[in-house]
N, C-alpha and C positions, 0 to 999 in steps of 0.2 A: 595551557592546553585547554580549547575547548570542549564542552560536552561531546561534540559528534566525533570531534577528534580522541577522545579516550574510549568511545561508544566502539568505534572501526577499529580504534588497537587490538580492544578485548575479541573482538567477533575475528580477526586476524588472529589471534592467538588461540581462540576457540576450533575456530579451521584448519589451524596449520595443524595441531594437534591430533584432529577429526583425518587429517588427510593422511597421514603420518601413521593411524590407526590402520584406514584404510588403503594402502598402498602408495598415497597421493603425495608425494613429497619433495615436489619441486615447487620454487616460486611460482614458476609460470601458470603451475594449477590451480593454484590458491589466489593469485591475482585474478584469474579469471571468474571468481564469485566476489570478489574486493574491489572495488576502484573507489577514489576520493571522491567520489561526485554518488555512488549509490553502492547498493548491492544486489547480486544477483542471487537468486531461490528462485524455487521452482516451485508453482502450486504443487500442492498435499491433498486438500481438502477444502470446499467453502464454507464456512459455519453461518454468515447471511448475508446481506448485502453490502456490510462496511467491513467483514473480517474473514478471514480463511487463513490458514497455516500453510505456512512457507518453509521449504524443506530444504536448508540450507548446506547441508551434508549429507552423508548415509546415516548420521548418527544425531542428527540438530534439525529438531522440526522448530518452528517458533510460531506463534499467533500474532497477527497481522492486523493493525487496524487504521484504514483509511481517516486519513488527516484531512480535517475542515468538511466533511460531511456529518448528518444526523440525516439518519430515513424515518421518518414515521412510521407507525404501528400499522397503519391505513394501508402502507404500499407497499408493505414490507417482504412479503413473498414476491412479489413483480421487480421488487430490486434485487432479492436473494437470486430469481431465477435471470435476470439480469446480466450479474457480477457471473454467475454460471455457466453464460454463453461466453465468455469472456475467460473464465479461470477455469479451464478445465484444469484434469489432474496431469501434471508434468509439463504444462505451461511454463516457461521460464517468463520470468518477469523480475524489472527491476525496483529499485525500493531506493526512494531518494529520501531522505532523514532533514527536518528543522531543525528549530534551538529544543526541544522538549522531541529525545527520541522514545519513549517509555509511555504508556498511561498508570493510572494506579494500581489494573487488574496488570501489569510485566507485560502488556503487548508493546510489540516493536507500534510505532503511529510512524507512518508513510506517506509520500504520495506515488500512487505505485502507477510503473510504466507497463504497456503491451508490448507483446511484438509487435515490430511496426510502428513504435514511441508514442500511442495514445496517452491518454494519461486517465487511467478509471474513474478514479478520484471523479475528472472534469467529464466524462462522460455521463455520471450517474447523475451530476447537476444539469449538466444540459438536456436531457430527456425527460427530465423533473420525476425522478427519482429519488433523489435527495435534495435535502435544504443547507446552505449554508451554515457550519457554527464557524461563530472565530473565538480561537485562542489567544491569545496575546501572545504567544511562545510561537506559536505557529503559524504565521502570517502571508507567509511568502506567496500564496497563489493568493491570498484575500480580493483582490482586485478581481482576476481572471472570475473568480468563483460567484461574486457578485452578482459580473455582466451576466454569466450564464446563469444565474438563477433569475435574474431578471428575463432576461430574453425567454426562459423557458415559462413563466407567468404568463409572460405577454402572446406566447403561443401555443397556450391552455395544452401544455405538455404534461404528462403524467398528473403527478397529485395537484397540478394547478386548472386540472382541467375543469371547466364550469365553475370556478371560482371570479 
């Protein structure tokens, strides 16, 4: 069993639980925050531009923290209020999971989708908002993330601007 795959058991079982609490006790409910490919929550709160809580149930808030970004101190309120226009409160949004779904402070690390399948993560790069980290664990968009930090350099976006 993989990490992600024992990751989506527990949060399945966390749910069914959570639903079971609250009234929610058919498969088809708890499928509809689960799928193999992501999960679904709904903005809570934004805490700043790479994290916000995602309210996974009535009863399961979690902290959120966008995968393969780092915003600097410099722009850091212009990304918070950013992620803002984007994450209001009851936003659903989904949350696709790497090999390393956890960081050390217990936040979920994501790359999280809009409605309408944006991907913020790659929005916040390409408006040069944020900078590239790579993880070794978490690779998957490293390419995509690249071009647009480059592309966003080269058209003195955000924090590359007069650089």
């Amino acid at each position: 069993m993989t990490k992600n795959s024992i990751f989506i058991t527990l949060i399945i079982a966390c749910l069914s639980i959570s639903f079971l609490l609250t009234g929610c006790s058919t498969y088809e409910q708890v499928k509809e925050f689960i799928h193999p490919d992501y999960i679904k929550c709904y903005v809570a709160q934004v805490i700043d531009g790479d994290t916000f809580d995602c309210q996974l149930s009535d009863v399961n808030i979690e902290k959120v923290r966008l995968i393969g970004i780092g915003i600097p101190e410099s722009i850091g309120d212009t990304a918070t209020n950013f992620s803002k226009s984007y994450l209001r409160r009851g936003t659903p949004v989904r949350l696709e999971l790497d090999e390393q779904t956890r960081n050390k402070d217990g936040r979920i690390l994501a790359y999280v989708y809009l409605p309408g399948g944006k991907m913020l993560n790659a929005l916040l790069i390409q408006e040069g908002y944020a900078q590239v980290i790579i993880n070794p664990s978490n690779i998957k968009y490293k390419d995509l993330f690249l071009k647009l930090e480059t592309e966003a350099r080269e058209q003195d976006r955000g924090m590359w601007k007069g650089k």
